[in-house]
N, C-alpha and C positions, 0 to 999 in steps of 0.2 A: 504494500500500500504506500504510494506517495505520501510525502508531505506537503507544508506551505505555511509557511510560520512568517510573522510580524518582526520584524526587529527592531522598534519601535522603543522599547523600554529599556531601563538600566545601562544608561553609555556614560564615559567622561569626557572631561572635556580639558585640553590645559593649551596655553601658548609654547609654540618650541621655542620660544626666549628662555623659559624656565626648564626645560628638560636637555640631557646631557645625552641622551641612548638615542639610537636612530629608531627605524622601523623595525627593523631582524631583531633588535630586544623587545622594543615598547609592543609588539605585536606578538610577546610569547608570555604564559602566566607566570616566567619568572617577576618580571615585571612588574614594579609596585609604584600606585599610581595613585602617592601619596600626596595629598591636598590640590587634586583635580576638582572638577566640576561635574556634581552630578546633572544630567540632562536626559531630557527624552528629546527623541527624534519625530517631526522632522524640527529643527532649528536655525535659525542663525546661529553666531557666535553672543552679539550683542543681548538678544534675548535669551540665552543660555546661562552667562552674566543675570541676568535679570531674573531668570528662575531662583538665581542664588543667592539674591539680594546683594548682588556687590555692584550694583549700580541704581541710583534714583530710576521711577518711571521715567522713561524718556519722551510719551507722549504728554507728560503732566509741566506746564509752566513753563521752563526754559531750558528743562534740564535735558533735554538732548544736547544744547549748545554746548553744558560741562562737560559731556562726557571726553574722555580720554581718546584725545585722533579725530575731534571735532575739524568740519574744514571750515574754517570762521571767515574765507574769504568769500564762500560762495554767498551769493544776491540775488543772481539775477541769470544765474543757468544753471540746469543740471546738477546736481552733484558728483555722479558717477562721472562726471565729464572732466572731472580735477582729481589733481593724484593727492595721496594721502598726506597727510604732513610727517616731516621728517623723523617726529618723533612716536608715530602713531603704532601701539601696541596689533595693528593687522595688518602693516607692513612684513610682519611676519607669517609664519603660513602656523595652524592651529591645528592641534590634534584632537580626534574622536577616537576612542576607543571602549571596545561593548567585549564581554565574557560571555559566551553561552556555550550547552549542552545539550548533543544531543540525547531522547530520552532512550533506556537500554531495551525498550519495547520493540524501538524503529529497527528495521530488518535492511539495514545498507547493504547487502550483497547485491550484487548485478543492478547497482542503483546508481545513477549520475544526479549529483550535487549543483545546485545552482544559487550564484548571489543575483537578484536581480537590484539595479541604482535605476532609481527615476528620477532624479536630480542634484546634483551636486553644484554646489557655488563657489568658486568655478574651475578650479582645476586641482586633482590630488592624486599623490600616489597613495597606492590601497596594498594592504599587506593582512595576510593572513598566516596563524600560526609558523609565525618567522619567515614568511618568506612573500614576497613584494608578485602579486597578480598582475599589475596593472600600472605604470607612470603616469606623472601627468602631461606627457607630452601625448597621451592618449587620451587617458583623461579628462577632457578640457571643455567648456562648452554646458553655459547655465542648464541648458535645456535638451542634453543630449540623455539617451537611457542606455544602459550596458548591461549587458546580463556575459557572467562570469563562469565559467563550466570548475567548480573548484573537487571536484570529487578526488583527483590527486593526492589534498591537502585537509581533510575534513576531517577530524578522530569522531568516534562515539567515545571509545574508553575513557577521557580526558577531556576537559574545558578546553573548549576554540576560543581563540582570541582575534579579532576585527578589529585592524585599525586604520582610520585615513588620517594622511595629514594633508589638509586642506589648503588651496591656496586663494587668498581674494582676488575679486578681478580686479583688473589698471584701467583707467580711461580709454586706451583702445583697445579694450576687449568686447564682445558680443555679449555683455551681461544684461543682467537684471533693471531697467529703468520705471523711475516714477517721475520723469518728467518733469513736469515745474506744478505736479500735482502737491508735493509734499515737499522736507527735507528728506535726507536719507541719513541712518544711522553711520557713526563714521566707518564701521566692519563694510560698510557695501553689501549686507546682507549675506556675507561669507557666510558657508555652511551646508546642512546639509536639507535642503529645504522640501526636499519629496521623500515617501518612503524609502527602507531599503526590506527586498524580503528573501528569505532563505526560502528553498524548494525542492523537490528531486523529482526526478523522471527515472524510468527505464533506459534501454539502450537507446531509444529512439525517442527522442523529444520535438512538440511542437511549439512553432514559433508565429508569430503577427495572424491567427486566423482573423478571416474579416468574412462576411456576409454582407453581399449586395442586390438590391434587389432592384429588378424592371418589374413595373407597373404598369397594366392597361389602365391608361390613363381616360380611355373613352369612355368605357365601364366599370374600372376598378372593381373589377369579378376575379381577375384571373393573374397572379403575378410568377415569373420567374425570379430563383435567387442564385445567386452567382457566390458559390462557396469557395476559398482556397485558403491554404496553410502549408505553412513550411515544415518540411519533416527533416530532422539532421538527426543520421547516422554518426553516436558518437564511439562506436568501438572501429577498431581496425579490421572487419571481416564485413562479407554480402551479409544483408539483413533481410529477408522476406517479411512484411509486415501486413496490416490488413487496416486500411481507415475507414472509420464507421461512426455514421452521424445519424442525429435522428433531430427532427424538428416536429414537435407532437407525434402524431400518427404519422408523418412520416420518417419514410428511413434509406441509407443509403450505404453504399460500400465500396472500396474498389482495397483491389490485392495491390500492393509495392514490394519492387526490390530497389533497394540503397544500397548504394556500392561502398567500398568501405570507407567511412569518414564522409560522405556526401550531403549536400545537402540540397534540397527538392522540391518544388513548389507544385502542390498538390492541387488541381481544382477539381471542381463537381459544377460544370458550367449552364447549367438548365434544373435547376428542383422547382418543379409548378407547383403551385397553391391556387388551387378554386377555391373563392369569395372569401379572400383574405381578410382579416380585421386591420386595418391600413391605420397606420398612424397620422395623425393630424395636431396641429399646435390645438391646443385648448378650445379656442375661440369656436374652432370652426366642428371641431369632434372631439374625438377619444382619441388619447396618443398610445395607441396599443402597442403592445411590446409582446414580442416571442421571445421563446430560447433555443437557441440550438446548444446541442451535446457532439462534440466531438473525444470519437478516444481513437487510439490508433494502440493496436493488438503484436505483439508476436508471440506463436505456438498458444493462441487464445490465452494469455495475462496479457492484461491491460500494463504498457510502458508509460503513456503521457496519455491524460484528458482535458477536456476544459470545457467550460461552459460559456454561451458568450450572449448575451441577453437586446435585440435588435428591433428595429421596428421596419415596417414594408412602408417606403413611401418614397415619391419621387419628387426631387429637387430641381430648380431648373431656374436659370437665370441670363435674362438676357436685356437689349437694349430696346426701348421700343418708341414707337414712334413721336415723344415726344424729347426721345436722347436720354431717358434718365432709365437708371436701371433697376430693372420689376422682378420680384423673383415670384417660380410661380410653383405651386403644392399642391400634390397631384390632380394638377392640371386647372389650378385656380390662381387666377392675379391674385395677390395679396399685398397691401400695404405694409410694409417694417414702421411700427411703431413701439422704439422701442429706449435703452439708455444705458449709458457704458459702467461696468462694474468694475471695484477693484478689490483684491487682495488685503490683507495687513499690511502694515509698512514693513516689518518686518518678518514679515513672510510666512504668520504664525495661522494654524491649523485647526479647523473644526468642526467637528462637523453639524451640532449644533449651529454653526454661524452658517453652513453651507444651508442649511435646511430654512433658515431663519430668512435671507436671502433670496433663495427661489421661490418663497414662501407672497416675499413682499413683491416680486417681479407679479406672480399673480394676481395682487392683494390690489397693485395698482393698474392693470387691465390691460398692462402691456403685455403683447406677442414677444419680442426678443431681446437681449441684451448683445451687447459688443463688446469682445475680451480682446482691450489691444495689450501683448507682450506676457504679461500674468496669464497665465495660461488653465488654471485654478487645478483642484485636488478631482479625483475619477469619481470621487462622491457626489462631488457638486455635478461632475457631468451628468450623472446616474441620475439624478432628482431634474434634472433639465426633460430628461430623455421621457421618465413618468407623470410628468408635470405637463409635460407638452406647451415647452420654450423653447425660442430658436435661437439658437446662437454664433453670432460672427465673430471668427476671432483670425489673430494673424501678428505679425511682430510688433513692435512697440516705434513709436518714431522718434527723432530728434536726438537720438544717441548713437553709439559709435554701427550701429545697424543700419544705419544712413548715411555713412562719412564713408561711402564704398572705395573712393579716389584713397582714402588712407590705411586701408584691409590690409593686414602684413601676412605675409607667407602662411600660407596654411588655412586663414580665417575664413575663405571660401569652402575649405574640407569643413569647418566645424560648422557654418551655417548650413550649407548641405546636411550633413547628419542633421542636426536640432530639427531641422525638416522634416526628414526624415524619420527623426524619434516620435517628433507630437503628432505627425499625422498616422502614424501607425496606433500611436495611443487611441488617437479619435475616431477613427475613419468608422468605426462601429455603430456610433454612438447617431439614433435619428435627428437630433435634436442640433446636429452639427450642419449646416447649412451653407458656409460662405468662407473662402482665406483671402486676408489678405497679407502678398508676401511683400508689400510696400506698405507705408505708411504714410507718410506726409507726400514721400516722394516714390517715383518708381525706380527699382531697380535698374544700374546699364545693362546694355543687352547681354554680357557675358556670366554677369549674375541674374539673369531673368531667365536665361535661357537654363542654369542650374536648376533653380526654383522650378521650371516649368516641368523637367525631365521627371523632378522627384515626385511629384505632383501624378505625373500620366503614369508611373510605375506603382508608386500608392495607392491612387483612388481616383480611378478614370469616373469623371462627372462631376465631379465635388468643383460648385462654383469658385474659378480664382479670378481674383482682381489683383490688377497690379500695385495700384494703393486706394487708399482711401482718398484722395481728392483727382480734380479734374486731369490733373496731368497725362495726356496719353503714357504710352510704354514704346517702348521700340519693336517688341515682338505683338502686346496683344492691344494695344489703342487703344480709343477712347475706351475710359472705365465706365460711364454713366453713373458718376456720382458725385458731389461737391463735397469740398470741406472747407467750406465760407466763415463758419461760426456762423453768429455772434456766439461769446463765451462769457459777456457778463451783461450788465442791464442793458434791454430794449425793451421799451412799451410793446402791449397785445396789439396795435395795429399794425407794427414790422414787419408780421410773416405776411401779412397782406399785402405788403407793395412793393409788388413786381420791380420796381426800380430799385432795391433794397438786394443787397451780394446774398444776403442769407435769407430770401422769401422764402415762402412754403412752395417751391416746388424741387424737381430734381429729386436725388435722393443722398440727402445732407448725413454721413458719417458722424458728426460729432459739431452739435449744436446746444446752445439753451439761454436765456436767459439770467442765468443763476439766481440774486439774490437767496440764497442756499443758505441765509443767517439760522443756525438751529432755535429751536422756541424757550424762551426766557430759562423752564426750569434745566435745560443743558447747557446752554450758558455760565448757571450756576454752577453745577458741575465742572466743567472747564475751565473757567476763569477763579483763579485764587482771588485773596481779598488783598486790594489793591491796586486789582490790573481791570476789576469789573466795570469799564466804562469800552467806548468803543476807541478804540484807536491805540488802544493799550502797547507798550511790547509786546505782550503777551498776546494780544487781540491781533494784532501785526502777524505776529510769527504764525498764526495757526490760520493764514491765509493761503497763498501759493508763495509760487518765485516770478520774478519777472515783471512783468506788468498787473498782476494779479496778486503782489505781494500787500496789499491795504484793500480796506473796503469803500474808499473814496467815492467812486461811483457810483456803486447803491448807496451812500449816502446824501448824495447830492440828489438822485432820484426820489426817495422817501421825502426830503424835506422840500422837494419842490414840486410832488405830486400832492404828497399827505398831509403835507405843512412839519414842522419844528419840532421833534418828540423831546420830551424831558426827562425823560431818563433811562437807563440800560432795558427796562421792563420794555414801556412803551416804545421802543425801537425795534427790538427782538419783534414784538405784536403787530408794528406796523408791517416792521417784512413781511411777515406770512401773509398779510393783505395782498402786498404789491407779489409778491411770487405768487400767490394764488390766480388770481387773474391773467400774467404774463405766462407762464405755462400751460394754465388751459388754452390760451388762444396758438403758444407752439403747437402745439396736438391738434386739436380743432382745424385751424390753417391746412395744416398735412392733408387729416383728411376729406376736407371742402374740396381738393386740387387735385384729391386722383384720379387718373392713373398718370396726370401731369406731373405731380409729386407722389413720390413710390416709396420712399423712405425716411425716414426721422430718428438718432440717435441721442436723445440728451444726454447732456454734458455737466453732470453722471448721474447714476444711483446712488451710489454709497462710497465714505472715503477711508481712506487709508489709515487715517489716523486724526484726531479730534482734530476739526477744519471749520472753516467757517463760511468755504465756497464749494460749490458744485456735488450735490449730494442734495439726494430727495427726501432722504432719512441720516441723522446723524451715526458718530461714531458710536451712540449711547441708544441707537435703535429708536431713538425716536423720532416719528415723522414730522415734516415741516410743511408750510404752505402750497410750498412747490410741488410735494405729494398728492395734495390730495386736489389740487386741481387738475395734473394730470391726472389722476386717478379718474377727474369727472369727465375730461377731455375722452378719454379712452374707453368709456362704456362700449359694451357691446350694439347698443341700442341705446342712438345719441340724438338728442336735439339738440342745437349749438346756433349761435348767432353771429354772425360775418360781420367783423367789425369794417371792415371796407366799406361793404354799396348796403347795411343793414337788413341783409338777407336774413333770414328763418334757415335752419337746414339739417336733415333729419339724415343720418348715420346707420346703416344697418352693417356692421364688420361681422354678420353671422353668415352662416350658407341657407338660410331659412325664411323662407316667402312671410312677409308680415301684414296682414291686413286687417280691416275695422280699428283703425287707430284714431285717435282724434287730441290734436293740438292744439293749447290755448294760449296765446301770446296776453300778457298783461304789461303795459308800462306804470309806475306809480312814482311821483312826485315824492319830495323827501319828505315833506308832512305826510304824505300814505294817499292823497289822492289819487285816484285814479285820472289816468290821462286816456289811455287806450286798454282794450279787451279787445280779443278777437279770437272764435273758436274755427278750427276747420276739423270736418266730421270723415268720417271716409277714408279715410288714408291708406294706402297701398302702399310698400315699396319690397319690390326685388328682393332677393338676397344678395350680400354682399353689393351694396348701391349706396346711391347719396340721391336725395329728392329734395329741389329747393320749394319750402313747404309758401312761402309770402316774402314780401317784401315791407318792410315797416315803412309809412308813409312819414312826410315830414309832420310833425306835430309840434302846435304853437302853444306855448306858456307851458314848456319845461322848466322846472330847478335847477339849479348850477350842476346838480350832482342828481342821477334819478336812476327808479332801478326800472332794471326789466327782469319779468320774470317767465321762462318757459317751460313746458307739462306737455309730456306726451302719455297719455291715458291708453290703455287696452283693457277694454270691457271693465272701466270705470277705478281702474288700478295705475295708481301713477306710476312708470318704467322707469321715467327719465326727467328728471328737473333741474333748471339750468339757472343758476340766480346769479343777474351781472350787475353793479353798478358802475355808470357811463357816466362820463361830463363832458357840458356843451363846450369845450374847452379844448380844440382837435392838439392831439402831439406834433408836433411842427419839427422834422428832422434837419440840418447840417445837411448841404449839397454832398459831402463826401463821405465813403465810409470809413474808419481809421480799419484797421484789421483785425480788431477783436468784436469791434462792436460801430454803432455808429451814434454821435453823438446827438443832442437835442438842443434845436434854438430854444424853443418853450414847448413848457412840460403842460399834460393835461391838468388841469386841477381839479381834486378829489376834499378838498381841506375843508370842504362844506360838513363832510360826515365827522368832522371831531365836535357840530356842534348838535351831533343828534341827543333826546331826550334820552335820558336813562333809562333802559327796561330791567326789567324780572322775569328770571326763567327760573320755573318749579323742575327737580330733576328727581330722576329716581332710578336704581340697578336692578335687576335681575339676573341671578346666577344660576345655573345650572351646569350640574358637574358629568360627565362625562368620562369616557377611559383615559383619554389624554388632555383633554379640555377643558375649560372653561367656556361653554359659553354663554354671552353677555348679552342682556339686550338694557340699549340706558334709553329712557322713556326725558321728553323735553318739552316743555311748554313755557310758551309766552304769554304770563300772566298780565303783563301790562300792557299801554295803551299805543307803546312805540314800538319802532320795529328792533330786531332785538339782532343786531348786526353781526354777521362773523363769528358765530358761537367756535370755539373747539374745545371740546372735550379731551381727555385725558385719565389714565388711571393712577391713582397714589395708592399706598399703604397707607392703612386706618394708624397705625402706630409708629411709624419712622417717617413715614409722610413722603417718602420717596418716590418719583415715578415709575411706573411697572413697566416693561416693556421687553417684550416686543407684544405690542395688540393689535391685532387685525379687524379693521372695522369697515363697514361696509359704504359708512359716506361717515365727513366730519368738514368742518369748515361751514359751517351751512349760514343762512339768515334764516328767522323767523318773525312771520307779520302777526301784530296783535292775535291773542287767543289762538294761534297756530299750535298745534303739538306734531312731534316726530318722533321718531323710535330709529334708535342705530342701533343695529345688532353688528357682532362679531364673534372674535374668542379671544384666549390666550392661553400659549402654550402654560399645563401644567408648571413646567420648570420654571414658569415666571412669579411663581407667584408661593411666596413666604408668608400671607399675613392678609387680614380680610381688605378687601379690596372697595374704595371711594371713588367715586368720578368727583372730577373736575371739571368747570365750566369755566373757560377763559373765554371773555366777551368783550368785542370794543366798545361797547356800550353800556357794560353791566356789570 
């Protein structure tokens, strides 16, 4: 019987400044590995330190800047992009080293031993039981995997010992980037940042299987799957073997002989399946998933098996006639509406966070995220694949991955491989849909043409683009896609005009608005006592690099749309006004414009480490303005309001014919008068369509600031409610646009709503417990005579008062008109929750 063990737990950790023995000792149980660091894997260095408390939190206050081999010069690029300082304790290369045994149970005879590496940071040599596997002139390469045939060198009678000594990467290496998202720790995230896991096979082991399937796409009745796997002969003699797969009820087989030492790429290039259960993103279906079993036999004992868990769907992408690029699911246009994720800053694992994540991608109604460079853990791929999300991922831009004119000898072998490694990781996985192997820019044609090779030997079909913006490529041209930005404040009329670099159409990679300020009680949390105003050091540093290193901009936006806040509370509050509104209309915009506009990536979901920009949800999981207005933007079933030409416009992102609908437009004045009503009865629309339901006429004796409100009813059930408030006050933009964003002569003005009437909202929980849940439903009403502006809810602890989180809620931000009541239901995960649980109502009004 095989094995497959974790090696995950019990490693140390020490710098070779302090150790005197090389690898041939420090890698045999002579070896005494007094006052290392104990760690589990996967790690950096820096958070290894930090498990051990010999270093302050580095995301708390300033204390990354202390730390030891801090680069105190960088400002305003990259980090990875400058070498370390002279005196920086990861100028040196670090050792890992792990004890284990195996147990006297395991039967190793006729048994070949395997280390499998899914990442290392970034180059080491590896030694085992005294003797050195592998250098790092092999070695090398953040993103590359190696699997290790150690059967030679493995005792059972006796403790093995594993050791790497690790080396960080240089600024011109092919590492690890966070851009000008974050700082970076001064380690460069050295370490060993992916699993590592021990294994065995028979004499015959299998390598990279992948399942691919063609789908009739006319009828999606009937699909082929395109099965192959590498078989390697690891004795010196012929091997007659027998591979034998089964996918439910069916099953398959073919006889092999391997020569000796061979190795052999097996397919099974036609398995039919009648009326497949097809995988689809969420929206549109069920993301069903199969498994296939593969084992491969000799003298009937099973040598190597595996299982590999896949879904039947077809991927397709291409340019269409209005130049922008549409990808389409089995055999449906679809819109990307989606937002880029990232990682920890330093590179920390979980799968709790992974689940928490995928979690919120659904929570807020988007189809896909975009993984530029982080490339995440096979868990999170796994929860994408049953979740039914779509994900574009591909290298990271703006570091030495783009400085191709300066690639030194070899760095084309390691990009090659990294290629090579994640696409074999992925290629399985349904949920994986798009690469791009550019970023900002495209590759020259001698590495585009590497890139392309790996690509049509991996995974013929899998959509590649050469980057993410307009840049043709040399081999494959126009991409049909922008990377215009904006990437900090524009007004909701922006994605509306057409003259504007970053409108809503095309299909924009990496866009948004930000104003991404977290809500008052993270704030709290983040900022020590001292720094809690805006503008702080402290407030400063937890912004980006570059031109995004302060919050200037959205400051100037808030006090010139919303008038003058007075203090850290009231600023925090206003944001989530202004992001709420300015995100819904990104989404919205998108998709008024399709199939003119094909795609949407905000800029981002989640950050890397407590931030104060581009994140939909904070470092502390909790959601912000910009949440949950996309969240409203992205219903399945949407009525939205065109801030351009004041259209009505009704959204259907289902594949489901929807009729007997009826629409009620309402305008009301800031005292609550009514100005306009208007119902339309009847309503039909397509599946997957846009229907522009009216046009709002000009209407005379508006308030400076008024709302509108929109309801789309099915058999007297509201679906969908769209609540805006407008001012007769148009955004007036700057003839040009600078390149992040584009600036404003005069701002709309909203500063009428700081002098609305106080309301009172009656609130009240309902809990029910469940295997894993809680779920919530919190009941609201507007007890008084005014309208009760902007409600957001929130959950505390009844006795620490702390906010709970992660909650999944199914609307928040809301307004309510006199005597209004709503009910938000959601959950929270079990694990969140230590102590009985309060809502909170934060109200601009109340």
């Amino acid at each position: 019987m095989n094995i497959k063990l974790s090696l995950d737990k019990e490693w140390q950790m020490q710098s070779s400044e302090k150790i005197s023995k090389h690898g041939e000792t420090i890698s045999t149980i002579d070896f005494d590995p007094e006052d290392w660091y104990k760690v589990e894997i996967p790690t950096t260095v820096i958070n290894g330190l930090l498990q051990n408390k010999k270093i302050e939190d580095p995301y708390y206050r300033l204390n990354l800047k202390s730390l030891a081999g801090y680069k105190k010069e960088v400002t305003t690029q990259n980090f990875e992009s400058h070498y370390k300082p002279d005196d920086s304790p990861y100028r040196s290369s670090w050792w890992f080293r792990k004890e284990f045994k195996l147990e006297n149970s395991i039967d190793i005879n006729n048994k070949q031993f395997w280390l499998h590496f899914k990442g290392i940071n970034y180059s080491a040599n590896i030694w085992l039981n005294g003797q050195r596997i592998a250098g790092n002139d092999y070695v090398i390469g953040a993103y590359r995997q190696y699997n290790f045939n150690i059967t030679h060198l493995i005792k059972q009678e006796s403790t093995n010992v594993l050791a790497l000594e690790i080396f960080s990467p240089n600024p011109d290496d092919l590492s690890i980037s966070f851009v000008d998202w974050c700082p970076l720790p001064p380690d460069d995230d050295m370490g060993i940042w992916q699993p590592i896991t021990l294994y065995s096979t028979g004499p015959v082991a299998m390598e990279y299987p992948f399942v691919r399937s063609k789908l009739n796409i006319e009828t999606l009745t009937e699909a082929d799957l395109i099965i192959s796997v590498k078989l390697k002969n690891n004795l010196k003699e012929e091997i007659q073997a027998i591979l034998e797969g089964k996918v439910e009820e069916i099953r398959f087989r073919k006889e092999i002989i391997l020569k000796p030492n061979e190795m052999k790429k097996i397919e099974f290039p036609y398995t039919r399946i009648n009326n497949p259960r097809v995988w689809w993103p969420y929206h549109l279906g069920l993301p069903e998933l199969y498994k296939l079993d593969l084992q491969v036999k000799i003298n009937n004992e099973v040598s190597d098996s595996v299982e590999i868990i896949f879904g039947i769907r077809d991927i397709k992408s291409t340019i269409n006639e209005h130049g922008s690029r549409i990808f389409t699911i089995n055999g449906h246009d679809i819109l990307i509406y989606g937002a880029a994720w990232t990682p920890d800053m330093m590179l920390r694992q979980s799968k709790d966070k992974d689940a928490i994540d995928v979690a919120f991608v659904k929570n807020l109604n988007l189809n896909s995220i975009r993984i530029e460079g982080k490339l995440a853990t096979d868990h999170f791929w796994n929860l994408c694949d049953k979740e039914g999300i779509l994900v574009l991922a591909g290298w990271c831009c703006c570091s030495f991955w783009e400085k191709w004119k300066n690639w030194k000898k070899g760095d084309i072998r390691i990009a090659e491989e990294s290629l090579k490694s994640q696409i074999l990781r992925l290629r399985n996985h349904p949920s994986f849909i798009a690469w791009f192997y550019g970023s900002d820019f495209p590759p020259p044609e001698s590495v585009e043409k590497v890139y392309l090779k790996v690509l049509e030997e991996t995974y013929i079909g899998l959509p590649a683009i050469s980057n993410a913006s307009s840049r043709p490529s040399d081999l494959m041209g126009e991409t049909g896609v922008k990377m215009t930005g904006p990437y900090t404040y524009v007004p909701p009329i922006y994605w509306y005009s057409q003259e504007r670099r970053g409108a809503a159409d095309g299909f924009n990679t990496e866009t948004g608005p930000d104003v991404c300020i977290p809500p008052f009680e993270s704030l709290q949390l983040m900022l020590p006592e001292g720094y809690k105003h805006v503008g702080s050091d402290v407030w400063n540093y937890h912004t980006g690099l570059g031109a995004f290193n302060n919050t200037k901009i959205i400051e100037e936006a808030i006090e010139k749309r919303y008038g003058k806040t007075m203090d850290l509370e009231d600023f925090a509050n206003t944001a989530q006004v202004l992001a709420y509104e300015c995100w819904r209309a990104m989404y919205e915009a998108h998709a008024s414009n399709f199939p003119k506009a094909t795609g949407v990536i905000g800029w981002m979901m989640c950050s890397p480490w407590p931030s104060l920009i581009w994140q939909l949800y904070d470092y502390y999981l909790n959601p912000n303005g910009a949440f949950f207005g996309s969240k409203k933007a992205c219903e399945p079933i949407h009525i939205q309001y065109s801030y351009y030409d004041a259209s009505v416009i009704l959204i259907n992102k289902t594949l489901q014919k929807r009729q007997n609908l009826t629409a009620i437009i309402k305008i009301l004045n800031m005292d609550l008068k009514e100005k306009f009503c208007q119902s339309i009865n009847n309503i039909i629309i397509d599946r997957y369509s846009k229907k522009e339901l009216f046009s709002i006429p000009k209407i005379n004796g508006l308030s400076k600031v008024y709302f509108l409100i929109l309801t789309l009813e099915e058999d007297s059930t509201i679906i969908s409610r769209n609540f805006y408030w407008l001012s007769l006050r148009n955004d007036i933009f700057e003839e040009k646009d600078k390149w992040f964003y584009t600036p404003l002569k005069e701002h709309a003005d909203m500063r009428a709503l700081r002098n609305l009437p106080k309301s009172e909202i009656k609130k009240s929980i309902n809990i029910e417990e469940s295997e894993q849940l809680y779920e919530i439903s919190i009941d609201l009403e507007n007890t008084s005579d005014a309208i009760a502006f902007f409600l957001r809810v929130f959950l505390i602890g009844e006795k620490t008062e702390k906010i709970i989180t992660p909650v999944y809620l199914n609307d928040n931000c809301i307004s309510l008109l006199p005597s209004e009541r709503r009910k938000i239901d959601g959950f929270i995960p079990k694990k969140s929750v230590t102590e009985n649980v309060l809502v909170k109502v934060q109200g601009w009004n109340c």
